[in-house]
C-alpha positions as CSV (number, residue, x, y, z in Angstrom):
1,X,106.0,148.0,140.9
2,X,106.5,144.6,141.0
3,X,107.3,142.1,138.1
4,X,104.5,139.9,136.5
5,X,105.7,136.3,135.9
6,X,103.2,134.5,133.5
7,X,103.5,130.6,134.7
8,X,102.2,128.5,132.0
9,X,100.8,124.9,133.4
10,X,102.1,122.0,131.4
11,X,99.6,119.7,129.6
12,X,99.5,116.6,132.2
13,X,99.0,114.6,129.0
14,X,102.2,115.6,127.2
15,X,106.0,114.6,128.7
16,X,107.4,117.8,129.5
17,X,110.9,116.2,127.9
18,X,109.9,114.1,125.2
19,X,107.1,116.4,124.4
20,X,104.8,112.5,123.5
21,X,102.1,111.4,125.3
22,X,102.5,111.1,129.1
23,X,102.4,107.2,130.4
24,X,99.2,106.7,131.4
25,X,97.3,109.7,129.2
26,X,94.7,108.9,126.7
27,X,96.6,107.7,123.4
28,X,95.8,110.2,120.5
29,X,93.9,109.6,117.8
30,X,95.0,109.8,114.0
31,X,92.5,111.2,111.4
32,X,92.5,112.2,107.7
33,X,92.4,116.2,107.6
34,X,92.9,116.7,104.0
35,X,92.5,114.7,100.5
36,X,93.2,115.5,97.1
37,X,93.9,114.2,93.6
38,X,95.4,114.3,90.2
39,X,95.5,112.6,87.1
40,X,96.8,113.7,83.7
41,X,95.2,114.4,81.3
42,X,96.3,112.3,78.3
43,X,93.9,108.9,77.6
44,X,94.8,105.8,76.9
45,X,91.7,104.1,75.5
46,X,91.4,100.3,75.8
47,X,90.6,99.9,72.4
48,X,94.1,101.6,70.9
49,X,95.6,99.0,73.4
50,X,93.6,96.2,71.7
51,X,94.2,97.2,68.5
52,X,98.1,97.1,69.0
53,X,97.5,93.6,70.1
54,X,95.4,92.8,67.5
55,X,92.4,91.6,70.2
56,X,89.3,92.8,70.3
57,X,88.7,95.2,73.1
58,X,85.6,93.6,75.0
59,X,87.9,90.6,75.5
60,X,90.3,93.1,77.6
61,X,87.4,94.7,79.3
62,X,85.7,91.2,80.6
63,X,89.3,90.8,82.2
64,X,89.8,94.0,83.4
65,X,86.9,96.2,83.7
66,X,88.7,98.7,82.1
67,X,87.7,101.2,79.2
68,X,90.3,104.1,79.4
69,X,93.0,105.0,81.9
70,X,95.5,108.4,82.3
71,X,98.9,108.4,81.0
72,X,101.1,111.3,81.3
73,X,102.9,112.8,78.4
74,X,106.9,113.1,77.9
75,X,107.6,116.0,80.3
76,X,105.3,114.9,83.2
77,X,107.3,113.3,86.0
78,X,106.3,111.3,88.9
79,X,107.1,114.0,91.5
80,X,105.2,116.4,89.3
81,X,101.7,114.3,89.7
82,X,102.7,114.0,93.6
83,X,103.1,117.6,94.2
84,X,99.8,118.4,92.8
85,X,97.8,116.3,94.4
86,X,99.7,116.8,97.8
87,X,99.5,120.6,96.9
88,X,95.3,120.1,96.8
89,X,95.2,118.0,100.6
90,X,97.2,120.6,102.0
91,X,94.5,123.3,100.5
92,X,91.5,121.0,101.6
93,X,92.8,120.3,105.3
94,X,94.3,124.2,105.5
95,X,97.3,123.1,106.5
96,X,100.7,125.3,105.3
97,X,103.6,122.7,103.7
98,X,105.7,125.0,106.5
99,X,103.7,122.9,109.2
100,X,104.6,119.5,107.8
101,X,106.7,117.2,109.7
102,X,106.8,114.7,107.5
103,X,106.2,113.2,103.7
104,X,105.6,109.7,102.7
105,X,105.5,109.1,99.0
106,X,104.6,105.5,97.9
107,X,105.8,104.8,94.7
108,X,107.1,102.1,92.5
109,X,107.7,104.7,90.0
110,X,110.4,107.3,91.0
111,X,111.8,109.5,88.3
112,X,115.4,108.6,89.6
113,X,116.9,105.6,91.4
114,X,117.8,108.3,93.6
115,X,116.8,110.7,95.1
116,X,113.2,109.3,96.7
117,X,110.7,111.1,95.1
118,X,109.5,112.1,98.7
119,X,112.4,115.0,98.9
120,X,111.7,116.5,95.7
121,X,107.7,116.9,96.2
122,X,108.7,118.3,99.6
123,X,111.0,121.2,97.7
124,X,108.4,121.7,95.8
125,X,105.8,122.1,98.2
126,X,108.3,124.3,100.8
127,X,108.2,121.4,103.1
128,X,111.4,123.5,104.3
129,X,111.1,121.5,108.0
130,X,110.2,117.8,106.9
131,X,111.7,114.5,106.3
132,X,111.0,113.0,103.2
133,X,111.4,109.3,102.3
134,X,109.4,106.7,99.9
135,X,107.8,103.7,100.7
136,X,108.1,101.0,98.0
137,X,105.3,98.3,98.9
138,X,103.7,98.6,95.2
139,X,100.3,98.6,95.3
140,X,100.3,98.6,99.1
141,X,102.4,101.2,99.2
142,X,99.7,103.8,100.3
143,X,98.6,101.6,102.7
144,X,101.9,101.0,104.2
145,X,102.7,104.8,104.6
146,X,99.5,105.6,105.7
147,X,100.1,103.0,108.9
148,X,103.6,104.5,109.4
149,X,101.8,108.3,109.5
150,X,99.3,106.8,111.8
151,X,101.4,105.5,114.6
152,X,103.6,108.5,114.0
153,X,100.8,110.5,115.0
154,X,99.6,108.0,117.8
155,X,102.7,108.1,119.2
156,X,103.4,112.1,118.9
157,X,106.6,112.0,117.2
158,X,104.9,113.9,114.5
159,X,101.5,116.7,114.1
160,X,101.3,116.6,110.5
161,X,102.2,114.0,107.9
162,X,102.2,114.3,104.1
163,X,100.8,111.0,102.4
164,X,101.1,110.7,99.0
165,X,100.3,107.8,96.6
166,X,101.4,108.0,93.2
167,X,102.8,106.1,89.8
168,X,103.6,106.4,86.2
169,X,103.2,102.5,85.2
170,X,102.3,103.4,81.6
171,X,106.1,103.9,81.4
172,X,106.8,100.8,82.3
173,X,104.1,98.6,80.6
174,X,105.3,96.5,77.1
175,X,101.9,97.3,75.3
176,X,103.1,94.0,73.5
177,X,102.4,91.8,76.2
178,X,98.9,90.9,77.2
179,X,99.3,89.7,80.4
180,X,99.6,93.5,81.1
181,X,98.7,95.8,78.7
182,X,95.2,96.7,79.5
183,X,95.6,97.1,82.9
184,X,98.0,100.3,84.0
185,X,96.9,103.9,84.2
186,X,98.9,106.7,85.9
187,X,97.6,109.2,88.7
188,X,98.8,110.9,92.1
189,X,96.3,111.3,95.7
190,X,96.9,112.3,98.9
191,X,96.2,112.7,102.6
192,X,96.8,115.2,105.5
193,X,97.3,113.1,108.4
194,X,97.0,114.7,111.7
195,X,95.5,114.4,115.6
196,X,92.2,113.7,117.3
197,X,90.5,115.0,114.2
198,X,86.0,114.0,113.9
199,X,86.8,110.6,112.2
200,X,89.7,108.1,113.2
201,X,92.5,105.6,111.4
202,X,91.4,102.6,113.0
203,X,93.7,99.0,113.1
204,X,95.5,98.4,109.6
205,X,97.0,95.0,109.3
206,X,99.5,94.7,106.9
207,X,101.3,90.9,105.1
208,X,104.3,90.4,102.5
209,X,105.4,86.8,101.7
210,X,108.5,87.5,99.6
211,X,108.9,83.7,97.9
212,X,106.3,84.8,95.7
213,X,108.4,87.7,94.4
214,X,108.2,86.5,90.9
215,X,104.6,86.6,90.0
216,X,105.0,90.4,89.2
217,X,108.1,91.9,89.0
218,X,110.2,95.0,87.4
219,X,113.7,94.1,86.9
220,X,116.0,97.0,87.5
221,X,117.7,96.4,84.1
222,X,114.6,97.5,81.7
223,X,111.4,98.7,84.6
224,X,109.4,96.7,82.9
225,X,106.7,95.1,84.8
226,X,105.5,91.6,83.9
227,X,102.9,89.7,85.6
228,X,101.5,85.6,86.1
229,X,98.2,86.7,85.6
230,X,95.8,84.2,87.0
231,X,98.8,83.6,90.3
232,X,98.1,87.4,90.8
233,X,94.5,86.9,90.5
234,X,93.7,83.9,92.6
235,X,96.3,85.4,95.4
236,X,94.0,88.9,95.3
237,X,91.7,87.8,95.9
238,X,92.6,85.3,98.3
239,X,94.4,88.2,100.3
240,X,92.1,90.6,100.0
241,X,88.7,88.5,100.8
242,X,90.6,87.7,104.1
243,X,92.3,90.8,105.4
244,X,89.2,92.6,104.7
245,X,87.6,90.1,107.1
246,X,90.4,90.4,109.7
247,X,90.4,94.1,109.6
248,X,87.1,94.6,110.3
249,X,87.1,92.5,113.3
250,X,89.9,94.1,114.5
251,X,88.0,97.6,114.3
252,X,85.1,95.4,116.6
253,X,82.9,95.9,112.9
254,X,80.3,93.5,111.3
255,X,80.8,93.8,107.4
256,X,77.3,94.8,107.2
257,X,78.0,97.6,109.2
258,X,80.7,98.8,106.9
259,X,79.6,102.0,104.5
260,X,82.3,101.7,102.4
261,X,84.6,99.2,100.7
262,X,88.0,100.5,99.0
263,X,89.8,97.9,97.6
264,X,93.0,98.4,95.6
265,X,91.6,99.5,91.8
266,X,93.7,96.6,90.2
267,X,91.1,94.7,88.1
268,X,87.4,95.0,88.0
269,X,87.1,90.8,88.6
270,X,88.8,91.1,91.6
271,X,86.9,94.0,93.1
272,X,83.8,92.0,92.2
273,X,85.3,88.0,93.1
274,X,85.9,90.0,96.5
275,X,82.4,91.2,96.9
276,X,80.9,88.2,96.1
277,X,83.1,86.0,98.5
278,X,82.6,88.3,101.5
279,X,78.7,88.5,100.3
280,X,79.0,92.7,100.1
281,X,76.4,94.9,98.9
282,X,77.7,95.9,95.5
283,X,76.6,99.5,96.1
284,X,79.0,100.1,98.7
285,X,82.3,98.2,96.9
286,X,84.0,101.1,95.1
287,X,84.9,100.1,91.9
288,X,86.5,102.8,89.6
289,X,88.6,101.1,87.6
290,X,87.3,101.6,84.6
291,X,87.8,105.0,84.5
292,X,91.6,104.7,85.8
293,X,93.1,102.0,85.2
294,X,95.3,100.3,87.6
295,X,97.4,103.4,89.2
296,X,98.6,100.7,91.9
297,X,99.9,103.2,95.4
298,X,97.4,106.2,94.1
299,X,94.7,103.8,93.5
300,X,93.2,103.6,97.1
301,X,92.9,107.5,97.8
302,X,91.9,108.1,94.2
303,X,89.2,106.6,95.0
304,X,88.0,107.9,97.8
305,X,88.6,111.2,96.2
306,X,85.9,109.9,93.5
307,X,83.4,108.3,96.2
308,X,83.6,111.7,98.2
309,X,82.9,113.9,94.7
310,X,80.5,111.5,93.9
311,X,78.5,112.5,97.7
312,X,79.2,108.7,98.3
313,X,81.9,109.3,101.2
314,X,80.1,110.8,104.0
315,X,81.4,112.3,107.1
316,X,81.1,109.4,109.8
317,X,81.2,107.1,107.1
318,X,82.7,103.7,107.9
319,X,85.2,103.0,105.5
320,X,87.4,99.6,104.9
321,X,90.4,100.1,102.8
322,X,92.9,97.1,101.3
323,X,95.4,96.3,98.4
324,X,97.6,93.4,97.2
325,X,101.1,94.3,95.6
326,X,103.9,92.7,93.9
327,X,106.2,91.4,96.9
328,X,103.7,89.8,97.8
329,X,102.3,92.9,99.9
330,X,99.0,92.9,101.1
331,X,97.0,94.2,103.6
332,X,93.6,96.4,104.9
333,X,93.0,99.0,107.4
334,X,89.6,101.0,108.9
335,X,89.2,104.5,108.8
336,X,86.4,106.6,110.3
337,X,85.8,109.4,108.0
338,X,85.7,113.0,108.6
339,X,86.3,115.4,106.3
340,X,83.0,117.0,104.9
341,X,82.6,117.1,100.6
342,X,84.7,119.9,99.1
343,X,84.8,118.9,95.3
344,X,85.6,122.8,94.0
345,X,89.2,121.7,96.4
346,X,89.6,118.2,95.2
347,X,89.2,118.2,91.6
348,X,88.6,114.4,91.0
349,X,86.0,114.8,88.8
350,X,87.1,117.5,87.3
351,X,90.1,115.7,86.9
352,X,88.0,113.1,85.1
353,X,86.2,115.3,83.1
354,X,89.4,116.6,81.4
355,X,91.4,115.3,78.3
């Protein structure tokens, strides 16, 4: 009786050595697999703020847009908020932390100095197999990781990346200066990024211009961020009106083709300056900051955590995504989205409801 040899053919579009896409195969596509959220449950209202500064709280909210944001309380780390809300993506896009190869934490707001927060919410998770750095961009921080997860992807070095976006800014807010007191709220989100899923990470275009690095900055001696308001608000939306613009031509889009706008949550006159200089239908600018607060790197998939409870982020949806940071960072990016409406998974609004 002769022996049976199975011969397995090899995938013409995979290198049999480097195990990445052969020259000449089609390039793969990145997607968004998974998504989910937290925020902590404590409240800081906008009018406790005022009252500390002895203003009166509609003059903070016409400058913010804000009303309330999350603040964590004493024991609540950074890389606790992370883990949650990476925990909840890997649940939505059923994906095992054993299958990750790698997670991206963007943070300006690490419990330590060292180690990255990235490490620890892979322990926590039993990443056991990933690599696990942060990204510090600020409030493009998200963005930045997310681009460095796609071409990952794109290039198959990796199957499965971890995204996180989270910060604690409360911590590091003087709630005696006014040039920032109203404006930072804390929270975690994140994404599952994997191949040639439904919907697609189109072209993300990303900036810095470091001569401006004073306008907002945290000195390592006290964390403590302070600001040039109207620098940072002019530049926004400067940045933000443009790279919007850019991106969308990149992705071969007309702006009235776009179903959804996700601009960095930073301050509600910027989200709406933006929309007005880029003529957008205020229906489809997201614009949650008044529930949140500022939560700078989480802010971006927050949001799209809220649109998608909310049944406003569709499968097939177009979706333009961009954020301006202390650095100066800055950037946008396209996605294509996929993933169908799983609030029960998610918790965003539940998140919301709670506290």
């Amino acid at each position: 009786m002769s022996d049976v040899v199975e011969v397995t053919q090899p995938d013409p579009a995979v290198d049999a050595d480097t195990q990445r896409p052969a020259r000449g195969a089609s390039p793969r596509t990145a997607s968004i697999f998974g998504l989910g959220t937290f925020l902590p449950s404590g409240v800081l209202t906008t009018r406790e703020v005022a009252q500390r500064l002895g203003v009166d709280e509609e003059w903070i909210v016409r400058r913010t847009g804000i009303r309330a944001r999350r603040r964590v309380g004493p024991s609540e780390r950074t890389s606790d908020l992370a883990t949650i809300a990476a925990r909840r993506a890997l649940e939505d896009a059923a994906v095992d932390a054993a299958d990750i190869d790698l997670v991206l934490v963007a943070t300006m707001s690490q419990d330590e100095v060292t180690p990255n927060t990235a490490p620890l919410v892979a322990h926590a998770l039993g990443a056991e197999r990933a690599g696990a750095f942060d990204v510090g961009a600020a409030c493009t921080g998200w963005l930045a990781a997310l681009a460095q997860a796609a071409a990952l992807i794109e290039s198959g070095r990796a199957e499965r990346v971890l995204v996180v976006g989270v910060d604690t800014l409360t911590r590091m807010t003087d709630y005696d200066d006014p040039m920032v007191a109203g404006l930072f709220g804390d929270g975690a989100a994140a994404v599952v990024v994997g191949p040639d899923g439904d919907g697609a990470i189109g072209p993300i275009r990303l900036a810095a211009d470091g001569s401006l690095r004073d306008v907002i900055k945290a000195s390592s001696d006290d964390r403590i961020v302070r600001m040039d308001g109207s620098s940072t608000f002019k530049f926004a939306v400067s940045r933000l009106s443009e790279w919007i613009a850019r991106v969308a031509a990149a992705a071969g889009w007309q702006l009235d083709e776009v179903d959804l706008f996700v601009p960095h949550q930073a301050n509600g006159r910027i989200i709406r300056a933006v929309g007005q200089r880029l003529e957008l239908d205020p229906a489809k600018v997201a614009d949650y900051v008044g529930e949140i607060g500022n939560t700078s790197a989480a802010s971006i998939p927050i949001a799209l955590s809220l649109l998608r409870a909310d049944g406003r982020l569709r499968p097939g949806h177009k979706v333009i995504v961009a954020a301006v940071g202390a650095g100066f960072t800055w950037g946008a990016g396209a996605l294509t989205w996929s993933r169908p409406e799983r609030r029960s998974v998610v918790g965003a609004r539940a998140s919301l409801a709670c506290g």
